[in-house]
VMD Tcl script that builds the backbone (N, CA, C; Angstrom):
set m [mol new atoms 426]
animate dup $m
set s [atomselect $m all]
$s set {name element resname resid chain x y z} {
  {N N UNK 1 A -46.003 85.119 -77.183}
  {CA C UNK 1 A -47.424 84.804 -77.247}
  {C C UNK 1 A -47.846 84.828 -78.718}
  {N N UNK 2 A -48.694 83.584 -79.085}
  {CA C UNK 2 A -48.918 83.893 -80.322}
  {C C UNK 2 A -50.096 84.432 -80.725}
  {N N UNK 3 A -50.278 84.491 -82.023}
  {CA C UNK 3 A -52.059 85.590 -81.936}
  {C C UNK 3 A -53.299 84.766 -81.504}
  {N N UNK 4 A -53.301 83.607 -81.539}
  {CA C UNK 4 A -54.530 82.914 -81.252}
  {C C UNK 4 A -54.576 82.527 -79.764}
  {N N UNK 5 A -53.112 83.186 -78.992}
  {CA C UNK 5 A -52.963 83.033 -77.193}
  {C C UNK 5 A -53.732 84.699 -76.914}
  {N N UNK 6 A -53.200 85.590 -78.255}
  {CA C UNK 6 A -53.632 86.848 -77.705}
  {C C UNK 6 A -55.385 87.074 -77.505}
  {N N UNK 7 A -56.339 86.356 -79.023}
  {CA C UNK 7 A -57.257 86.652 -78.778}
  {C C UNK 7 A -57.977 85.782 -77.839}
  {N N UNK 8 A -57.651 84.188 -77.189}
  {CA C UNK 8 A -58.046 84.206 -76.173}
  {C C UNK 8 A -58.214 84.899 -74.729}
  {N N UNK 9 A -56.905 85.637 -74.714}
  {CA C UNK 9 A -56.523 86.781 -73.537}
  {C C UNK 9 A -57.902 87.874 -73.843}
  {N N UNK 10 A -58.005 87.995 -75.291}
  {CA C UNK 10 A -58.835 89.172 -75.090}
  {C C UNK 10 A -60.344 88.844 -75.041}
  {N N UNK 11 A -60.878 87.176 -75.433}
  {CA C UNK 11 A -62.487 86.994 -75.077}
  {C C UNK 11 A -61.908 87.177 -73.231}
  {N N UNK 12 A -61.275 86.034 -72.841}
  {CA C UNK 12 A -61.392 86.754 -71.088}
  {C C UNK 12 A -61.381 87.540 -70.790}
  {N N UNK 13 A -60.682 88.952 -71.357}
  {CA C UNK 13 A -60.806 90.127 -71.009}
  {C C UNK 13 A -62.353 90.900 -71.017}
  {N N UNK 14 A -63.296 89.574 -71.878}
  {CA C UNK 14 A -64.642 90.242 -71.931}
  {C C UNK 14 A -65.267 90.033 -70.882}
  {N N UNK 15 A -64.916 88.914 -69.772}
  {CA C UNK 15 A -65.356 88.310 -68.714}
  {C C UNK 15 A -65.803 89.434 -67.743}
  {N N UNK 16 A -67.098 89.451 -67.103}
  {CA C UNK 16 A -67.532 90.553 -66.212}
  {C C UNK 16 A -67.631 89.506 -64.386}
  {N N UNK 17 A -67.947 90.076 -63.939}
  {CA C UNK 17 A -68.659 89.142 -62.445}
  {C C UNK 17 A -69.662 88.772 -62.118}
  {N N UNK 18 A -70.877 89.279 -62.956}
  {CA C UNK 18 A -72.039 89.040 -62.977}
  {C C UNK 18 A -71.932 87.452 -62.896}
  {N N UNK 19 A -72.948 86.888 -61.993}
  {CA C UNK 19 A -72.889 85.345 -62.041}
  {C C UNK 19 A -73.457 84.828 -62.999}
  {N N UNK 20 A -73.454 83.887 -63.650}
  {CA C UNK 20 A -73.778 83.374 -64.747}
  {C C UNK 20 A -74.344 82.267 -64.445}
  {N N UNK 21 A -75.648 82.053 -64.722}
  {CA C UNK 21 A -76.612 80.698 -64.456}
  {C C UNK 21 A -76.562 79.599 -64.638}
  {N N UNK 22 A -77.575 78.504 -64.551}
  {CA C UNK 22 A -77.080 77.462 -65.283}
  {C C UNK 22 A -77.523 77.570 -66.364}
  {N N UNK 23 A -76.704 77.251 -67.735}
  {CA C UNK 23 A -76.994 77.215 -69.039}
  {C C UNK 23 A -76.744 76.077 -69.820}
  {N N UNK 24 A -77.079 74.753 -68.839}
  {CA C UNK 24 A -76.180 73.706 -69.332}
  {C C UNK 24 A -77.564 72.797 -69.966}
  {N N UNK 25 A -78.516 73.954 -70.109}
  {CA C UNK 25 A -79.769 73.046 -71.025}
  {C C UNK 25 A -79.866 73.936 -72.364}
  {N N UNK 26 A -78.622 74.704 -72.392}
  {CA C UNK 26 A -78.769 75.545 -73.907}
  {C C UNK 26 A -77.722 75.115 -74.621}
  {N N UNK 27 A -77.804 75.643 -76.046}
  {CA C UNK 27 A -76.827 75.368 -77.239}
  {C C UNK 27 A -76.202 76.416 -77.385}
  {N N UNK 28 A -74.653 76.065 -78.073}
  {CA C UNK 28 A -74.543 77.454 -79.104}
  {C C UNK 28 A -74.021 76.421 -80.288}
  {N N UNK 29 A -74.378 76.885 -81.553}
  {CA C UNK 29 A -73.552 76.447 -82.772}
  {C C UNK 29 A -72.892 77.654 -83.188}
  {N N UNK 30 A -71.135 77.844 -83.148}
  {CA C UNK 30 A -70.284 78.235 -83.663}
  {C C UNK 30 A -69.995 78.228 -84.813}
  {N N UNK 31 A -69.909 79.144 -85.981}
  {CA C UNK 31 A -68.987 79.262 -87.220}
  {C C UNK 31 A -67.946 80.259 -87.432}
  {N N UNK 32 A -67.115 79.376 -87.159}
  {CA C UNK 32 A -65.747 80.063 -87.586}
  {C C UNK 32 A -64.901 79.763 -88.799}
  {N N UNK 33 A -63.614 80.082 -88.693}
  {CA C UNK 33 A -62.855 79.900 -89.708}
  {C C UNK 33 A -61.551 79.085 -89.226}
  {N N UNK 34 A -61.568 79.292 -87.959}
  {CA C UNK 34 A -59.854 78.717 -87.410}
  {C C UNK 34 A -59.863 77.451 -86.994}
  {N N UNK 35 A -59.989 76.803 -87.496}
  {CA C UNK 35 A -59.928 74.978 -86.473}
  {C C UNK 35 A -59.601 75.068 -84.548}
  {N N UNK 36 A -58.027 76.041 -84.789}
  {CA C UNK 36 A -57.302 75.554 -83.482}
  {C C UNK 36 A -58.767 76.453 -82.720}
  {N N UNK 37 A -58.546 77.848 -82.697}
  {CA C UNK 37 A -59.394 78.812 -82.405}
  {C C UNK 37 A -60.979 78.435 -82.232}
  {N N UNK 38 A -61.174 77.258 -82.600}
  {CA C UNK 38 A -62.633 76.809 -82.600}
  {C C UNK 38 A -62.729 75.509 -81.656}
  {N N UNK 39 A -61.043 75.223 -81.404}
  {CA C UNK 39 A -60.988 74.212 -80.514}
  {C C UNK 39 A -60.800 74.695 -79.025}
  {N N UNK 40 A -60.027 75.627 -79.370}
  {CA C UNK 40 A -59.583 76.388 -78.215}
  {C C UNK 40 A -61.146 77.279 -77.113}
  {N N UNK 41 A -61.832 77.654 -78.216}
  {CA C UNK 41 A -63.381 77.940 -77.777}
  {C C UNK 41 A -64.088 77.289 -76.863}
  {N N UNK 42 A -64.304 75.956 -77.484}
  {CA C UNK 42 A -65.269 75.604 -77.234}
  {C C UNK 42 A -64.354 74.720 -75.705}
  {N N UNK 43 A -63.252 74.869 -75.478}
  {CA C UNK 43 A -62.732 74.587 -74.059}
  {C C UNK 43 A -63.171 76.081 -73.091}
  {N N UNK 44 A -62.921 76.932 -73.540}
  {CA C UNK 44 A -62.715 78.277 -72.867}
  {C C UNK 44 A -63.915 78.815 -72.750}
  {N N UNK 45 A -65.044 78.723 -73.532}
  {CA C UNK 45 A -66.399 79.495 -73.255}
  {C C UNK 45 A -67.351 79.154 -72.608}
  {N N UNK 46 A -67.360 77.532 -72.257}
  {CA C UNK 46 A -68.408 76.668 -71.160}
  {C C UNK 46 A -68.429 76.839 -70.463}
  {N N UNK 47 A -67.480 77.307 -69.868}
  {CA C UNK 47 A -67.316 77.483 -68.003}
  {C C UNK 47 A -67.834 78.822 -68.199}
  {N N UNK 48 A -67.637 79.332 -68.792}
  {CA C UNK 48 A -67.967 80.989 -68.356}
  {C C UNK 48 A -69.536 81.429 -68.756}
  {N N UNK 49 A -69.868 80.448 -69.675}
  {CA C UNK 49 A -71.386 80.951 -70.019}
  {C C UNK 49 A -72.032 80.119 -69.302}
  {N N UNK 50 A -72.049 79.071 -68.030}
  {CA C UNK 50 A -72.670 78.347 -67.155}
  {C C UNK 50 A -72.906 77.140 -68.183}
  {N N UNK 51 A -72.185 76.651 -68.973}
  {CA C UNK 51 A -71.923 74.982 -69.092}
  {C C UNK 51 A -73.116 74.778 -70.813}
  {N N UNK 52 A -72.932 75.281 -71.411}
  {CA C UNK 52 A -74.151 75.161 -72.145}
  {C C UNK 52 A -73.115 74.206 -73.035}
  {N N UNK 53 A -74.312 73.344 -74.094}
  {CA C UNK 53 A -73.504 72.418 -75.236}
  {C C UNK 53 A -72.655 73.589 -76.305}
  {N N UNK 54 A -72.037 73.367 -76.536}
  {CA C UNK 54 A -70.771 74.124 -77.790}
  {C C UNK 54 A -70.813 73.421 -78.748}
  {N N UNK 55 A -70.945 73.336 -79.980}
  {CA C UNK 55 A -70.027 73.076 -81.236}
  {C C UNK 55 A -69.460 74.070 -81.837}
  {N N UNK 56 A -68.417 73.729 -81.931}
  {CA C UNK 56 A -67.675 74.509 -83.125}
  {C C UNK 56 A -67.536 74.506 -84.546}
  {N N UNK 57 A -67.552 74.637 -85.795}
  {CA C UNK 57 A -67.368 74.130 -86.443}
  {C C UNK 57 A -67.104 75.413 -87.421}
  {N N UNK 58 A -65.581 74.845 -89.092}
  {CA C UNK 58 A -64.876 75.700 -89.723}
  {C C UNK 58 A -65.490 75.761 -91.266}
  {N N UNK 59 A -66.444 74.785 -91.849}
  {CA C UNK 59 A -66.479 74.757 -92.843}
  {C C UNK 59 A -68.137 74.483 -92.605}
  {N N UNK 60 A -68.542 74.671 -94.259}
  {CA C UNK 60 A -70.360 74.803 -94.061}
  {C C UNK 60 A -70.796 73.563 -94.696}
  {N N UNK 61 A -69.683 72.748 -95.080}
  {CA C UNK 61 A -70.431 71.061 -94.877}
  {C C UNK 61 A -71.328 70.556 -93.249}
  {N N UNK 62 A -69.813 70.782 -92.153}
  {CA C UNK 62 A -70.266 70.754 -91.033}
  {C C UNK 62 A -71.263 71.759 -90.254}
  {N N UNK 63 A -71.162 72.710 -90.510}
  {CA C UNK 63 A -72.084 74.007 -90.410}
  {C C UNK 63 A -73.733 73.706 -90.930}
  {N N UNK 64 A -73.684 73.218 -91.816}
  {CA C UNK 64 A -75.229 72.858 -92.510}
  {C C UNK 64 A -75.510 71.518 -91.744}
  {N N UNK 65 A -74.570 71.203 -91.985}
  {CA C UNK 65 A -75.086 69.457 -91.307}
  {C C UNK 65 A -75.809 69.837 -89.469}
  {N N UNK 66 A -74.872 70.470 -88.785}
  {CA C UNK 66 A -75.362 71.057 -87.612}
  {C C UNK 66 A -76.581 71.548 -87.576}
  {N N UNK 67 A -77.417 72.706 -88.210}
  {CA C UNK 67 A -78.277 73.391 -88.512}
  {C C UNK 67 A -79.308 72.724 -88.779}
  {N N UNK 68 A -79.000 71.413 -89.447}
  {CA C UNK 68 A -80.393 70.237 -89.784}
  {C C UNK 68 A -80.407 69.455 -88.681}
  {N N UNK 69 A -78.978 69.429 -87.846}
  {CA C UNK 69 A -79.506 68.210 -86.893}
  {C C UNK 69 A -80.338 68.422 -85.544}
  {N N UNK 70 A -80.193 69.051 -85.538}
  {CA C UNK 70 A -81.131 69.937 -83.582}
  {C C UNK 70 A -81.245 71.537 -83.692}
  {N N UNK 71 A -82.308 71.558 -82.692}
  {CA C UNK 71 A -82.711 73.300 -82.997}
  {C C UNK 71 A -81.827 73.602 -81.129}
  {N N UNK 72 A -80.996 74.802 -81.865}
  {CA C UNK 72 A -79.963 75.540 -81.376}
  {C C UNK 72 A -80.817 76.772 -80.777}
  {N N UNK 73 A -79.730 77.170 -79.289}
  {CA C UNK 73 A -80.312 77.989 -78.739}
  {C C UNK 73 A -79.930 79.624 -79.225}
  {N N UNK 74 A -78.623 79.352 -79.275}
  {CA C UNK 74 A -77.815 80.792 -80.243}
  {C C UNK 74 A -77.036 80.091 -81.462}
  {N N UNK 75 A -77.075 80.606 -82.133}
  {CA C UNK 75 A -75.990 80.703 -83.395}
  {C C UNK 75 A -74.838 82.044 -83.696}
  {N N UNK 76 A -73.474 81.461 -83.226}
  {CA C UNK 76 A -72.082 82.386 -83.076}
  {C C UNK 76 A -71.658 81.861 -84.531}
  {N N UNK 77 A -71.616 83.534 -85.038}
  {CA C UNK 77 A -69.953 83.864 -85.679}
  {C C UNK 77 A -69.430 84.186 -85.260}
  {N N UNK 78 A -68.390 83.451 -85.121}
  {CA C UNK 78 A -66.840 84.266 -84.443}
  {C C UNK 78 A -66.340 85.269 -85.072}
  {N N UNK 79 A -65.310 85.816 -84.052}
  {CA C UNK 79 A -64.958 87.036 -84.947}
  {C C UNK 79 A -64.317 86.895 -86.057}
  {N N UNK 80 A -63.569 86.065 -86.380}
  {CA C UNK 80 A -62.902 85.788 -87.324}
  {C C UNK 80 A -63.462 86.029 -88.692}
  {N N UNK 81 A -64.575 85.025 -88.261}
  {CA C UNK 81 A -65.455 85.186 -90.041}
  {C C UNK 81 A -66.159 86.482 -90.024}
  {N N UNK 82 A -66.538 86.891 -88.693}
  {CA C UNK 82 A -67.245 88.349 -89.067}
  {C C UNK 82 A -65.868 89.370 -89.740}
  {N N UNK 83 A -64.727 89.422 -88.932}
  {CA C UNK 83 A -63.641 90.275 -90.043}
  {C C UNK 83 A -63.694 89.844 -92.043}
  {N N UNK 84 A -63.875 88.866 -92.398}
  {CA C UNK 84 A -63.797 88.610 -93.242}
  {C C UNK 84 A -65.130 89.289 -93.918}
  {N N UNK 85 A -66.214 88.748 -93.458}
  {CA C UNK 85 A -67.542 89.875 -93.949}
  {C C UNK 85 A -67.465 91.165 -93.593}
  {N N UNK 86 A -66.713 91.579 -92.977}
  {CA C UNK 86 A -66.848 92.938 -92.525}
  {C C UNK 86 A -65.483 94.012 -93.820}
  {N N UNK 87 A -64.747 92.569 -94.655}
  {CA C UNK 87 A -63.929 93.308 -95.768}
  {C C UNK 87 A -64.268 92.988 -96.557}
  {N N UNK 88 A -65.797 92.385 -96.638}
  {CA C UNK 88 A -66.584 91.721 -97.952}
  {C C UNK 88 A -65.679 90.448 -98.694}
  {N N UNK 89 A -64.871 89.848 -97.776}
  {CA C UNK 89 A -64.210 88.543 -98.087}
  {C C UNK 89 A -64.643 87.558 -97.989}
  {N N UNK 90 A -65.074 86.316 -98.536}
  {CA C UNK 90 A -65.663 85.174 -98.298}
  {C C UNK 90 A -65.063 84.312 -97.250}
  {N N UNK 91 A -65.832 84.066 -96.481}
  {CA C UNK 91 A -65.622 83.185 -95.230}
  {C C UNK 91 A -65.121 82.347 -95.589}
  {N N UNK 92 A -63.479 81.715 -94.654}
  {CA C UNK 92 A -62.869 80.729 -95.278}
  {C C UNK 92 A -64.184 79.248 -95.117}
  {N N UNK 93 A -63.851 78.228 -95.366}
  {CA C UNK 93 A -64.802 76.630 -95.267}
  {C C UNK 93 A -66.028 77.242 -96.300}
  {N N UNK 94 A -65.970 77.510 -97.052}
  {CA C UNK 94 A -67.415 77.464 -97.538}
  {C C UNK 94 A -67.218 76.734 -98.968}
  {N N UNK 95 A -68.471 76.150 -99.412}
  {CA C UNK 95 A -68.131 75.228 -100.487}
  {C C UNK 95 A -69.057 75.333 -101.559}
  {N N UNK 96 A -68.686 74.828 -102.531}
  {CA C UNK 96 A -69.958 75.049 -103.965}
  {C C UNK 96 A -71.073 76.185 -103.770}
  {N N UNK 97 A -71.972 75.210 -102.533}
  {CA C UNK 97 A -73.370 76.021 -102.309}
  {C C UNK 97 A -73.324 77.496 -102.165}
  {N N UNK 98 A -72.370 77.535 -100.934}
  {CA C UNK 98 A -71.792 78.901 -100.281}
  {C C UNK 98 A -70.131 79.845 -100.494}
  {N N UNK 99 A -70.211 79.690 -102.134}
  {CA C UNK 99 A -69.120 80.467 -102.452}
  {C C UNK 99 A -69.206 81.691 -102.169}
  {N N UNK 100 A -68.585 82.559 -101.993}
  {CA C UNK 100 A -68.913 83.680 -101.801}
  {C C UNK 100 A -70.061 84.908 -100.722}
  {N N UNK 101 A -70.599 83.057 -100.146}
  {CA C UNK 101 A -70.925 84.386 -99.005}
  {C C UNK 101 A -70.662 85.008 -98.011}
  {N N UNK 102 A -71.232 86.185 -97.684}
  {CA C UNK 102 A -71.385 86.944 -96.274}
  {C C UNK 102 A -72.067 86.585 -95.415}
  {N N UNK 103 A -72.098 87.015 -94.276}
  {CA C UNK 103 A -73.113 87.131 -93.368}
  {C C UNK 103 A -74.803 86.932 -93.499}
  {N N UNK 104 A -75.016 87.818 -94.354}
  {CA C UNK 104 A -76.634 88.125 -94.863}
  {C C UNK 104 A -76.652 86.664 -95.665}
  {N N UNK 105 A -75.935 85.768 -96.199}
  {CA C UNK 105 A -76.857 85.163 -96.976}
  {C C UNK 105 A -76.700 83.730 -95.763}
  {N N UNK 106 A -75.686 83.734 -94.834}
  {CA C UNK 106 A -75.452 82.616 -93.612}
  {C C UNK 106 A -76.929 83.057 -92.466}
  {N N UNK 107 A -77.180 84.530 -92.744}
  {CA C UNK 107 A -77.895 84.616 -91.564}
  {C C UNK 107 A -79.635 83.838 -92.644}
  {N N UNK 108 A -79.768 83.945 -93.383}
  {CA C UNK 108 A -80.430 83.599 -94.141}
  {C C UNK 108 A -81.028 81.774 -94.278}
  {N N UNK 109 A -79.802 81.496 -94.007}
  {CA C UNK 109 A -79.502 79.988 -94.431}
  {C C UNK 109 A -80.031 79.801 -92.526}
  {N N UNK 110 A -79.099 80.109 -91.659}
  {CA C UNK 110 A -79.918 79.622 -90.312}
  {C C UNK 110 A -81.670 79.884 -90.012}
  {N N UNK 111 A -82.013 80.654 -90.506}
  {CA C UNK 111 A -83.469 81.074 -90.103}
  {C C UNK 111 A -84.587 79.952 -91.151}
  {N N UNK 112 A -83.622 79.756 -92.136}
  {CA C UNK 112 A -84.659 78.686 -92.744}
  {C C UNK 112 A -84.344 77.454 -92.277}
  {N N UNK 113 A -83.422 76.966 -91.566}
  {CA C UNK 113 A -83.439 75.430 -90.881}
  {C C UNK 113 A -83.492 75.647 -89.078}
  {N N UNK 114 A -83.259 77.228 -88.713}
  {CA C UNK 114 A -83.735 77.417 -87.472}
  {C C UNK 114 A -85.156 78.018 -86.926}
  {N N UNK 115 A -85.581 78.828 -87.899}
  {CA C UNK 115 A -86.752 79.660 -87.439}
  {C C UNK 115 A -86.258 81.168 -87.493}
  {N N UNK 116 A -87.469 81.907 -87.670}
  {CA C UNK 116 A -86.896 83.207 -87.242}
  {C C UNK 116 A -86.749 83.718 -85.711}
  {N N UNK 117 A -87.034 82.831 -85.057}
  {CA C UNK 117 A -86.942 83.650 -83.450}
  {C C UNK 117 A -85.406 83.398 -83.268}
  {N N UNK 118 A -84.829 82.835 -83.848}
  {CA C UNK 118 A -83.257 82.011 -83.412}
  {C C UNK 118 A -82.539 83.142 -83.007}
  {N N UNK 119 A -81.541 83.124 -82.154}
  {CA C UNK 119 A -80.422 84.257 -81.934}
  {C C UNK 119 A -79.722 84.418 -82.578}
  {N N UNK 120 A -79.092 85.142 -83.211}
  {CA C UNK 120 A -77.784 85.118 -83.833}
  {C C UNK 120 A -76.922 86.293 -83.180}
  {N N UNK 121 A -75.518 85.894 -82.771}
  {CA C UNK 121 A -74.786 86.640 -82.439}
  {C C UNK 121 A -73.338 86.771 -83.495}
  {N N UNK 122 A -73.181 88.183 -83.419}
  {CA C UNK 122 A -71.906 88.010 -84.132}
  {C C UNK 122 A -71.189 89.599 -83.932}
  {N N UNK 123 A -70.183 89.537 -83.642}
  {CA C UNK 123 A -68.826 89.985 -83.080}
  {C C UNK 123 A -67.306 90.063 -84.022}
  {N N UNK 124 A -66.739 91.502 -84.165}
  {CA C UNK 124 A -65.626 91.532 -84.610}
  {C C UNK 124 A -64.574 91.639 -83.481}
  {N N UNK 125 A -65.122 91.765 -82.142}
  {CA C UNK 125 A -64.361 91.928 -81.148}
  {C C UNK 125 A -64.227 90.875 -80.346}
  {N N UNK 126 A -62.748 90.421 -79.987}
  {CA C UNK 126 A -63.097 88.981 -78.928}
  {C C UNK 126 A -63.521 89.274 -77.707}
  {N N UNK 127 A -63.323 90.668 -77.337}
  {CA C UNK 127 A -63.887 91.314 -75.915}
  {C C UNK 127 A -65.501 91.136 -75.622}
  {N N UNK 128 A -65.921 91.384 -76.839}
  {CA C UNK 128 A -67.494 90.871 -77.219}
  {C C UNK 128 A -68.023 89.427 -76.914}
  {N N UNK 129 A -67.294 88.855 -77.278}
  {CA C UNK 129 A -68.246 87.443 -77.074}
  {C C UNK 129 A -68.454 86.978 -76.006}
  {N N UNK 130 A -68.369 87.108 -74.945}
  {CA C UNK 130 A -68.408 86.339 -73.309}
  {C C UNK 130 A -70.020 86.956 -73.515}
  {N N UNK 131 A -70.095 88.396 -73.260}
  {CA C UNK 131 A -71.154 89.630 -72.669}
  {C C UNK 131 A -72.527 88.950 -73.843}
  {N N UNK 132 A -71.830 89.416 -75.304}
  {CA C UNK 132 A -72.969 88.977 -76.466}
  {C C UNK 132 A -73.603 87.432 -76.314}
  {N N UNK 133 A -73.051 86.284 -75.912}
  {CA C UNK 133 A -73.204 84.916 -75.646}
  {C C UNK 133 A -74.265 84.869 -74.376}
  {N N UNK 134 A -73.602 85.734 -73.097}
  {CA C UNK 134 A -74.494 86.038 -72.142}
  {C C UNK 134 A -75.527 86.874 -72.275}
  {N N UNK 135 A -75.541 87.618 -72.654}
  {CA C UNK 135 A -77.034 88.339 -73.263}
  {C C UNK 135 A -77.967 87.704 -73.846}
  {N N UNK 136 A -77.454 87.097 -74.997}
  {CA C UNK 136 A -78.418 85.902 -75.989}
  {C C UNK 136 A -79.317 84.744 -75.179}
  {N N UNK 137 A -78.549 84.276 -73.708}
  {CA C UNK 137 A -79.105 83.273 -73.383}
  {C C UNK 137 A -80.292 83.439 -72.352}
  {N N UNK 138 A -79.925 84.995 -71.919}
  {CA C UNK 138 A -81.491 85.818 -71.429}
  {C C UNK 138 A -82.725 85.479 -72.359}
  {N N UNK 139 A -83.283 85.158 -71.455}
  {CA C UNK 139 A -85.185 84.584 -72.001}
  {C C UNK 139 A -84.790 83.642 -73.209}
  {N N UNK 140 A -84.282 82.800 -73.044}
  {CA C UNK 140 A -84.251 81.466 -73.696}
  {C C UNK 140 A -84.485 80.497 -72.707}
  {N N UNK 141 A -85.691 79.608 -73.052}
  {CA C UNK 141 A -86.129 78.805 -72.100}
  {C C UNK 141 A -85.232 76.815 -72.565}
  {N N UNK 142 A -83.974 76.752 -72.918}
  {CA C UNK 142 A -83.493 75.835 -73.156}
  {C C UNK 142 A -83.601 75.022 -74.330}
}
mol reanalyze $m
mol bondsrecalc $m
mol representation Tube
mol addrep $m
């Protein structure tokens, strides 16, 4: 098994029974760092969060471009990039604008092209993201 089979094993392992609604009139915009892992996501997390739109995306060309084009219901860091802020390492994809940042200056950058009510979720654990994704989409009206 390789590591990106393991941490899919371990977001399912976040999977509870609680039924999960329809969510197929909500967003999430994803930033990660892994291409496959961001491909592999956005197959694996629809069904389980009741069908909502996914993007994924690894770098903050595509990341910004997302953020200007439609207002999003949650905004995910994956764990990936949160490990990297969490060793004060710069998130891999980031370019000129966003050398060197963390978290605080990404959470920064969404609230001025999302609003401040926006969700943001973010997770160093893959066990986390099913539960944190499902939580977020409580009292969001689509």
């Amino acid at each position: 098994m390789d590591s990106r089979d393991r941490l899919i094993g371990e977001i399912n392992d976040g999977i509870d029974t609680t039924q999960v609604g329809d969510n197929s009139n909500k967003s999430v915009l994803s930033r990660g760092c892994d291409p496959e892992m961001a491909r592999r996501a956005t197959e694996v997390l629809p069904p389980k969060l009741g069908n909502p739109e996914m993007v994924a995306v690894t770098n903050d060309d595509d990341f910004i471009a997302e953020l200007q084009r439609k207002k999003w219901s949650v905004i995910f860091f994956a764990p990936g990039a949160c490990r990297y802020d969490a060793v004060k390492s710069p998130i891999p994809g980031g370019r000129s604008l966003t050398a060197g940042w963390g978290l605080e200056e990404y959470r920064d950058l969404v609230r001025k092209h999302q609003g401040d009510a926006i969700k943001i979720v973010e997770t160093t654990d893959e066990r986390q993201v099913i539960p944190l994704l499902k939580k977020a989409f409580e009292n969001i009206e689509g």
